[in-house]
N, C-alpha and C positions, 0 to 999 in steps of 0.2 A: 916516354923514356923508360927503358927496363932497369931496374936496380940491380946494382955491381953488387956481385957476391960479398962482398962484404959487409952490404947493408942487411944481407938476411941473418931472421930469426938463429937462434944457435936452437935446435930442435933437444934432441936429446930424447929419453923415453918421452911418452907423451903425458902429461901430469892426471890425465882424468880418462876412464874407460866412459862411452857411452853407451848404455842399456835400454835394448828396446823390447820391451812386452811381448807382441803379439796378442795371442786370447784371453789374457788380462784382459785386453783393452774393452773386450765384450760383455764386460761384467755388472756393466751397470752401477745400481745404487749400491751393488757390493765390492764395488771395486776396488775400496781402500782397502779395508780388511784381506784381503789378497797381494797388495802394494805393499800392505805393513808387514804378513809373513813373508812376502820376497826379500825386504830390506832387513829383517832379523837374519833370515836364512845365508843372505850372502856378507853378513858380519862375522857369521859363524865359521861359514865354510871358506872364509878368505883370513882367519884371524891364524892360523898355524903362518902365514907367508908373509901379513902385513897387516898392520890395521887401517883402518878406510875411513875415510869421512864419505857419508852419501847423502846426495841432495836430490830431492824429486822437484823435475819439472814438466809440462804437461806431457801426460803420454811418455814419459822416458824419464830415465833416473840416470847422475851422475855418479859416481867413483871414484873418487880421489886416493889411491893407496900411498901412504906414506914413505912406501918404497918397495920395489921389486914388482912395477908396472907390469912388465911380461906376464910374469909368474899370475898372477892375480886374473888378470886376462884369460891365462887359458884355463884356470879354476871356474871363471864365470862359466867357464863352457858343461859344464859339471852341475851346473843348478837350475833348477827346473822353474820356470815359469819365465825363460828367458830367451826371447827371441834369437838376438842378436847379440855384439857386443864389437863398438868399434873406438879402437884408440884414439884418441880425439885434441887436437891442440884448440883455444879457445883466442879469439881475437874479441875487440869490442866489433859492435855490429856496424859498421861503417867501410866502405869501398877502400879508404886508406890503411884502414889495418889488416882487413881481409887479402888483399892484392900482395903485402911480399908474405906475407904467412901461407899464403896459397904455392908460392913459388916453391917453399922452403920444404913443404910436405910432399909437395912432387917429386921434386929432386933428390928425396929421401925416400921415396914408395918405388922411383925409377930406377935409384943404386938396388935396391933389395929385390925387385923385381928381376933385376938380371942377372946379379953375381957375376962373381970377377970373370975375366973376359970374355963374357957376351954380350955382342955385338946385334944380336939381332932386332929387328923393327918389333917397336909394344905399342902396340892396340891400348887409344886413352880418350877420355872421354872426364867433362867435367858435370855434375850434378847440384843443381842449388835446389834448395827449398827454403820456402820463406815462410815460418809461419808469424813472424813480425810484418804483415804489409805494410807497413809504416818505411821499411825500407825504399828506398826510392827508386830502386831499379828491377824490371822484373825478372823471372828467374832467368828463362832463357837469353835474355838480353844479356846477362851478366856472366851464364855460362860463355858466353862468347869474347866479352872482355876480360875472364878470367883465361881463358885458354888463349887470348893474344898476350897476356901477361905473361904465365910461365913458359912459352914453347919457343920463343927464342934463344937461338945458340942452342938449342936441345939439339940432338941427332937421334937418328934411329926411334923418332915415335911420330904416329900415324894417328890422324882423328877418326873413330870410330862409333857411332852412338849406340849401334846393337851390339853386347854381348864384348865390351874390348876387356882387353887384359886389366887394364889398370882404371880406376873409377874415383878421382877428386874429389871427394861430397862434401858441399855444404852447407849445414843446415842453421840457417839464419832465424835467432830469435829475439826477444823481446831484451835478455838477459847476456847475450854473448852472440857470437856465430862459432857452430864446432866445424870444424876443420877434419878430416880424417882421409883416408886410401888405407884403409882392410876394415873388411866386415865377416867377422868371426861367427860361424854360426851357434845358436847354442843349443840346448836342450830341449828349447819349447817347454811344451804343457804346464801342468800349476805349480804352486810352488807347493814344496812337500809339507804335507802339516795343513791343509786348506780342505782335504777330502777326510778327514780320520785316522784311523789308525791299524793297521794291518799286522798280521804276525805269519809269516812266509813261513811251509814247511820245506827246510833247504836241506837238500842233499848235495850230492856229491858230483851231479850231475849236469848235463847244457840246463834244463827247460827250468827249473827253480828261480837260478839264479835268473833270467831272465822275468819268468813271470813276478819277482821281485821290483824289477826294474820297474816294467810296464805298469803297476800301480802306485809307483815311486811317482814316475810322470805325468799320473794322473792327480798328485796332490796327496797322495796314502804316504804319512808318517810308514816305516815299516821297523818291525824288529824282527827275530826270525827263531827257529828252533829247528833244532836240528836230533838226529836218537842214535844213540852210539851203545855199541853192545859188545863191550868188553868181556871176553876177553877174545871174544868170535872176532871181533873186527877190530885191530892194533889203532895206535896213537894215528901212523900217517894217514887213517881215513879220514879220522875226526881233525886232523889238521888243515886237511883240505880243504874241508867245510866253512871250518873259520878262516881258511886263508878267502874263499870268498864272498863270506860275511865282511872282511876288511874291504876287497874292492867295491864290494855295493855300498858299503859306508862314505862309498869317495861321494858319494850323490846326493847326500843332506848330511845335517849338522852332527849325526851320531846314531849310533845303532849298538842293538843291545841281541845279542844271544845268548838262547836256552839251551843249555846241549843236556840233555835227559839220559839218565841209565836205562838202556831200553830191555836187557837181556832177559830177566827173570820173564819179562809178559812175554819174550818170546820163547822161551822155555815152558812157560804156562802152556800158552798156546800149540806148541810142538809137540804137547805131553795129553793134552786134552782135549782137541780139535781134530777134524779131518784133514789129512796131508794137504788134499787140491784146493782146501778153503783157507791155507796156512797165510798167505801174502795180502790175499782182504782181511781176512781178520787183522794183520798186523800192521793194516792201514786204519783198518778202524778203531781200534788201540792208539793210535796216533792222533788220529780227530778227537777222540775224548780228553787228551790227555794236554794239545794245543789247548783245547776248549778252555779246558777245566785253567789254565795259565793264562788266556785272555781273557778270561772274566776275570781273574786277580787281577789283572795288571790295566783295567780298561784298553781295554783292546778291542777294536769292533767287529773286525772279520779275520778270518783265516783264508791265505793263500795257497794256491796248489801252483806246479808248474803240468797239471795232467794236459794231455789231449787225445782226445775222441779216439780211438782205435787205436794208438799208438804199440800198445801192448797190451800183454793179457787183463790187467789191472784197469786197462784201460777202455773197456766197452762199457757201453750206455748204461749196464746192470749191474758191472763191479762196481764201476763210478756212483750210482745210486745206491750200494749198500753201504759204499764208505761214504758218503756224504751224509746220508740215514745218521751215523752214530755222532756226528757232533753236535754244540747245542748253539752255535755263533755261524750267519750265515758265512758260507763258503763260497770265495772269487776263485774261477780258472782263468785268466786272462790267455792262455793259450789252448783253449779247448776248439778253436777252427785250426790253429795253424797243423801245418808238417813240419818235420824235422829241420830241411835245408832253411825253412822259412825263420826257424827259432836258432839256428846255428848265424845265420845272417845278423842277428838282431844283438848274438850272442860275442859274436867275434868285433862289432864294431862298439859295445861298450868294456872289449874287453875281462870278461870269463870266462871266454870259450879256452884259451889253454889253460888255463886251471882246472875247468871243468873236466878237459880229455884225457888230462893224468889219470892214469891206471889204478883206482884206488876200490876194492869191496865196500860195498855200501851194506845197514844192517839189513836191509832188505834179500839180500843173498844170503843169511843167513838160514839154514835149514829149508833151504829154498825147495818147493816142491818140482817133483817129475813134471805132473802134469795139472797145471794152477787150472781151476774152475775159470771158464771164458765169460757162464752166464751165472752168475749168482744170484741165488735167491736170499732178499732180506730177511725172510722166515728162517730160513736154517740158517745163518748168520746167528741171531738171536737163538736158536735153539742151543747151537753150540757154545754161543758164551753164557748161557744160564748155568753150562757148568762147570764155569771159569768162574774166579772171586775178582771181577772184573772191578769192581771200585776199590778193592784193597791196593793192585797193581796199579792204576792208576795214581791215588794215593801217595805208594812207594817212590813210584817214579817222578812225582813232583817233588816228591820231599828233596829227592836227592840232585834235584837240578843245580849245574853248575851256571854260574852268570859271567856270561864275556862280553864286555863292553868296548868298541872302537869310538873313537871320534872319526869323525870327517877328515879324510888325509888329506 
């Protein structure tokens, strides 16, 4: 006997998100410690929306936001070390409670699936896993009495096992059965804060802000510093900068930028250097002077957004002379890609239109004609012996501004 719509569940948001790992899960005897900053991480970065209660159980963590389910949901998708994420209603684990809560979610995944007047046939298919075998029926058995339960009186849906539109899951355990229809994908990789600690040289440009990202994912804390050379380059460049130090901050629990007076070293430079060596020396001015700010601040590396050829700064031997001057090793997370490949990476988390506003970066500053292709690290060091290269350095940490975002 099918039950009359009015013995079902009153659904509503669903009370609990469920989170699933992925390369967590391969972590072995370190696994907690990687569990334990996921579960900090997403307290942090879900507390502006809601606060949560969460519960680990094997291989997957619960959710419970106190309110504004949605909202919280598509933030999980924003935190790293997160497979999945699927809204989830919870029954005890038994055929009687499972069977009209299974109706209730269908006919709820089925409205939103179609939207107002459409009519067309949805590809559906239902999903058990048991990691309870104490249950007494097995999965596919039950996928089957589960789909002769809700698909009566349905119209316009079709059983499908490969690939259908709409997918029932439920995942039967010791402690509940979850219930769901959407699986949210999310971020992957570790959770940030699991790899160390990074400090991003971020300009104004695509490839920073992503190479930001790319070692966010991989579990790098990051903070960032950026070099502003007033009065060469106005407020809206150095705006721009932090306006994308706020979106990279959407990705862990907070972020701190350094925005540095860069001008005088480029005046130094401009005044006392060879024209074509003007843009390495003022990258390697820049490595000393991250450096010299992530050793303050335990910092363990510095990030670039360079790649391989890209531009003149950007052959095997520029690359080697500015790396040469810092004293903390140096990640290029994008030194194989090409442009469309870092624009790609760029626009789907979201910097890429920030970054293509028209803004001078202080690198254009006293820009030379015709920049050195292949630099030698010997004259590099020749020309800053007679530069007061630690004084400017010095200067310019001194006069560091600190801007700090939370996690929006």
């Amino acid at each position: 006997m099918q039950p009359d719509s009015t013995t079902l569940p009153a659904l509503g948001q669903a009370p609990a998100l469920l989170v699933r790992y992925g390369e967590l899960t391969l972590k072995g005897a370190n696994q907690d410690q990687f569990i334990s900053r996921l579960r900090r991480n997403i307290a942090r970065q879900t507390a502006s929306i809601a606060r949560v209660r969460i519960e680990r159980v094997y291989n997957r963590m619960l959710v419970f936001p106190e309110a504004r389910s949605e909202q919280v949901g598509r933030k999980l998708q924003q935190v790293f070390g997160i497979k999945s994420i699927s809204p989830v209603w919870i029954a005890k684990p038994t055929p009687a409670a499972i069977l009209p809560l299974a109706r209730a979610v269908f006919l709820d995944a089925l409205e939103a699936a179609r939207g107002p007047g459409d009519e067309r046939t949805i590809t559906f298919r239902v999903e058990t896993t048991r990691a309870d075998k104490r249950f007494p029926i097995p999965s596919n058995v039950f996928d089957r009495d589960v789909g002769e339960h809700v698909l009566p009186d349905v119209r316009g849906v079709k059983v499908k096992l490969d690939e259908p539109e709409l997918t029932l899951g439920i995942d039967i355990r010791a402690e509940g059965a979850y219930l769901f229809a959407r699986r949210l994908p999310g971020a992957a990789g570790l959770p940030v804060g699991t790899s160390g600690r990074g400090l991003c040289l971020l300009s104004g440009g695509i490839d920073s802000p992503v190479a930001a990202w790319m070692m966010m994912k991989r579990g790098m804390w990051m903070s960032f510093v950026t070099f502003h050379s007033y009065p060469y380059i106005g407020d809206p460049s150095k705006q721009k900068v932090l306006a994308l130090a706020r979106l990279l901050a959407r990705w862990q629990p907070n972020a701190r930028t350094y925005v540095v007076p860069f001008t005088a070293c480029q005046e130094a430079i401009r005044d006392g250097a060879p024209e074509s060596y003007r843009t390495v020396l003022y990258r390697r001015m820049m490595q000393r002077i991250a450096s010299k700010l992530a050793r303050a601040n335990e910092i363990d590396a510095l990030v670039t957004g360079e790649s391989l050829g890209q531009v003149a700064s950007q052959t095997i031997e520029n690359m080697t002379c500015i790396g040469a001057a810092g004293s903390i090793p140096l990640l290029r997370p994008l030194v194989g890609f090409d442009k469309d490949e870092t624009i790609t990476v760029a626009r789907r988390i979201g910097t890429f239109d920030t970054s293509n506003r028209q803004e001078p970066d202080c690198c254009t500053v006293f820009m030379p004609d015709r920049p050195v292709i292949h630099g030698e690290l010997a004259l590099c060091e020749e020309y800053e012996n007679a530069l007061p290269v630690e004084a400017l350095v010095d200067a310019a940490c001194a006069g560091v501004e600190l801007v700090d975002f939370e996690g929006e």
